[in-house]
N, C-alpha and C positions, 0 to 999 in steps of 0.2 A: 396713581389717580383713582380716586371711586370709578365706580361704574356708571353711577348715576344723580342728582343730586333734588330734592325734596324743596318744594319751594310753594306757599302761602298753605300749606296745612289746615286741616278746620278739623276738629273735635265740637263731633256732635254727640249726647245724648239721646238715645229713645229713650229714657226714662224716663217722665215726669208727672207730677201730682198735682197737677193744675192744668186750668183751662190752656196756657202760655206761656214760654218764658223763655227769655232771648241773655247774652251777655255776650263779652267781649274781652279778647286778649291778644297781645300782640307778642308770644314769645319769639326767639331767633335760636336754630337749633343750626351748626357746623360740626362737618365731619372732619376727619384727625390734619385731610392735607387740602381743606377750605372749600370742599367742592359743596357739601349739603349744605342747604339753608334753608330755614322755614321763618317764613316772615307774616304780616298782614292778616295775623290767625283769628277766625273770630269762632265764637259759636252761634248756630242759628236757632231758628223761631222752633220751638218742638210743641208736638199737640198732643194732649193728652192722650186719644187713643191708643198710642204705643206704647202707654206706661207699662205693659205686662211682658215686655219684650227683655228687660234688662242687658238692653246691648247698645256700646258706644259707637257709636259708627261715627271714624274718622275719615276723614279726607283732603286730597292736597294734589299737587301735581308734580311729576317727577321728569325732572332735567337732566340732562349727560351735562357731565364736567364741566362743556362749554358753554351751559345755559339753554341750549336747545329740549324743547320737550319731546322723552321720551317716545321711540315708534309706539305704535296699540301692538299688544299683546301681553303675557298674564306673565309678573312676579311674583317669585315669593320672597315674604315680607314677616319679620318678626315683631309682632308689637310687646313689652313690659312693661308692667305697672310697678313702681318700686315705691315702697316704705322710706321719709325721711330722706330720700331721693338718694338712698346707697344697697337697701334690703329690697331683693324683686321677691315680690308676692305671688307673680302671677302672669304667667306666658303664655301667649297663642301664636302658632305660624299656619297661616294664610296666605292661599295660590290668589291673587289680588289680578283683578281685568284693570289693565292700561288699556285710555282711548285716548290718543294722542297727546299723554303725558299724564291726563286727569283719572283719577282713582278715585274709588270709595269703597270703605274695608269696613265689615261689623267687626267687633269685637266681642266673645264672650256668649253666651250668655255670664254674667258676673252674678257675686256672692255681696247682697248688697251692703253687708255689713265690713267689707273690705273699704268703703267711705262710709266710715266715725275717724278716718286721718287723713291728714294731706298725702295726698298721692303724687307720682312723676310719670309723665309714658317717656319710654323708650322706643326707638322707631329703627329699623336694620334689614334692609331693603338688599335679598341675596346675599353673598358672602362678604361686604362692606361691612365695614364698622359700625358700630349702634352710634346715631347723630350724638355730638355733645353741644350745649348739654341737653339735660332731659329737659321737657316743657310742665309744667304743671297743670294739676288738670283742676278747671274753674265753674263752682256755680254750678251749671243745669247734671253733668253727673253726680253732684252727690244729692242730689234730687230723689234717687236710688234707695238711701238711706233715711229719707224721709220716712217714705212708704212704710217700711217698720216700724220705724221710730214711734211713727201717728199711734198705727195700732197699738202699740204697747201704751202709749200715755190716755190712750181714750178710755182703758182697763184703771180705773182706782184702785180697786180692791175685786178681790173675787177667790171665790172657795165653797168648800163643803162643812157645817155645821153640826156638829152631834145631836142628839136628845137631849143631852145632860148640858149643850151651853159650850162643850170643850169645842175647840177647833182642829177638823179634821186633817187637812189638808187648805194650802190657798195661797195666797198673795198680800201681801199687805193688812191683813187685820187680828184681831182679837177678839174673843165673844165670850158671852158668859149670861146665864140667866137673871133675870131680876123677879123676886119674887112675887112683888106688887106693884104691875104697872098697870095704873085704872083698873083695878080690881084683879086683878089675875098676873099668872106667869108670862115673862115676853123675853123674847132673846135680843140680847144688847151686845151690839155690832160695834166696835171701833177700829176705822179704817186708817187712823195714826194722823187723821186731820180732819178739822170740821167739817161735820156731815148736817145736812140741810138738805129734807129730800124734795126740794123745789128744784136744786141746784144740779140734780145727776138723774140718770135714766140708772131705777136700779130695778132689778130683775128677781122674783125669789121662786124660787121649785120646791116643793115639798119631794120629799122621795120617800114613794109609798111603801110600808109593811106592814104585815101585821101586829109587831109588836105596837103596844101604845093605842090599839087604833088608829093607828094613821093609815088611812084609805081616800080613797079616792073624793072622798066627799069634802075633803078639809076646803077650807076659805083661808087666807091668807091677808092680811092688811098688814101697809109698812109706815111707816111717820119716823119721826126724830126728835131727839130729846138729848136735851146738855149734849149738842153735838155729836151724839151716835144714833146710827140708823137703829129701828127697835123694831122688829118683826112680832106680828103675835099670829096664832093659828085657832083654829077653833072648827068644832064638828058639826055635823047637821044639827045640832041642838042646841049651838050657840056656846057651849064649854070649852071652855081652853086646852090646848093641845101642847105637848112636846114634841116634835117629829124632827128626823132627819131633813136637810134641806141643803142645798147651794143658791148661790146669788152670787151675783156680779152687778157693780156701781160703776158708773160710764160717765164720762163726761158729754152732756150737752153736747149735740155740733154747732 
């Protein structure tokens, strides 16, 4: 017989990127000769301030064989995360406080890019068997994966820009000079989708050197045209410039 047996589990995130957010699952997890069970699983209300914690913290209460909850005092407990629910990514064992059968275990801090896939935990309380089967894990953890996620899509484009129009270094664009934009040279930005600079917070830096004259004095204006962003530059005198530069286009929040 187990030692002991696992009954209404909650899988909480401290993860999340919003004011709120609650959901609900009901897995059933048994061990190999029927003694573990986990039933009535929900996840709770999580508040944002914890979003920088990146840790699961699960909980549940744990029973001897015969349904009785365990006495208080501290197990150790193995939690996995598996891939596809056969490949484990990802192990932690923890000395876990029992108060009269009830626990609550953090997990991790985690890799939050470990949720971009369905995950399973595993749960293996002392030298028992890992519960089968695994429970899936729903909703507010991969909340985790958000938080990257945003940041990268808020980035459109961004990078470093030559003199000559080449593109240094960056992310998503292409540049090149036009000779005669309303009278003068301007660097012509295409971020590989329509640019409309009403629609994005775009940012541009001159990067000063001597070469060119480009110093500290330059002025910068940006606009759009046939769908690419179009930077020009110009000196205390009002003359058009070539200078080195970066810029980054953002999406509106």
């Amino acid at each position: 017989m187990a030692a002991g047996a696992l009954i209404g589990a909650v899988v909480v995130s401290a993860i999340f990127l919003g004011a709120r957010a609650w959901a609900q699952d009901t897995p059933t997890a048994v061990g190999p000769d029927g003694a573990w069970q986990v039933s009535e699983s929900s996840i709770d209300v999580v508040d944002a301030p914890n979003a920088a914690a990146r840790i699961i913290q699960y909980q549940g209460v744990l029973l001897t064989p015969a349904g009785v909850q365990q006495p208080s005092g501290t197990k150790s407990m193995i939690f996995k995360l598996y891939q596809d629910n056969t490949t484990m990514v990802y192990q932690q064992q923890i000395n876990v406080v029992v108060a009269e059968g009830f626990f609550s275990a953090e997990i991790g801090p985690l890799d939050p890019n470990l949720f971009t896939q369905q995950l399973y935990i595993g749960v293996q309380v002392g030298n028992d068997a890992e519960m089968t089967p695994r429970q899936p894990l729903r909703f507010v953890p991969y909340a985790m994966y958000a938080e990257t996620a945003r940041t990268a899509t808020m980035f459109r484009s961004y990078g470093v820009v030559n003199a000559d129009g080449s593109k240094r270094n960056g992310v998503k664009f292409t540049s090149s000079i036009i000779n005669n934009f309303d009278g003068g040279p301007a660097f012509n930005i295409d971020i590989g989708e329509r640019y409309n600079f009403s629609d994005y917070v775009t940012n541009v830096t001159p990067i000063y050197t001597n070469a060119n004259s480009c110093d500290r004095a330059l002025t910068v204006s940006t606009t759009s045209s046939n769908d690419r962003l179009i930077v020009v530059m110009f000196d205390r005198d009002g003359n058009r410039k070539l200078c080195n530069f970066s810029f980054s286009v953002l999406d509106l929040p």
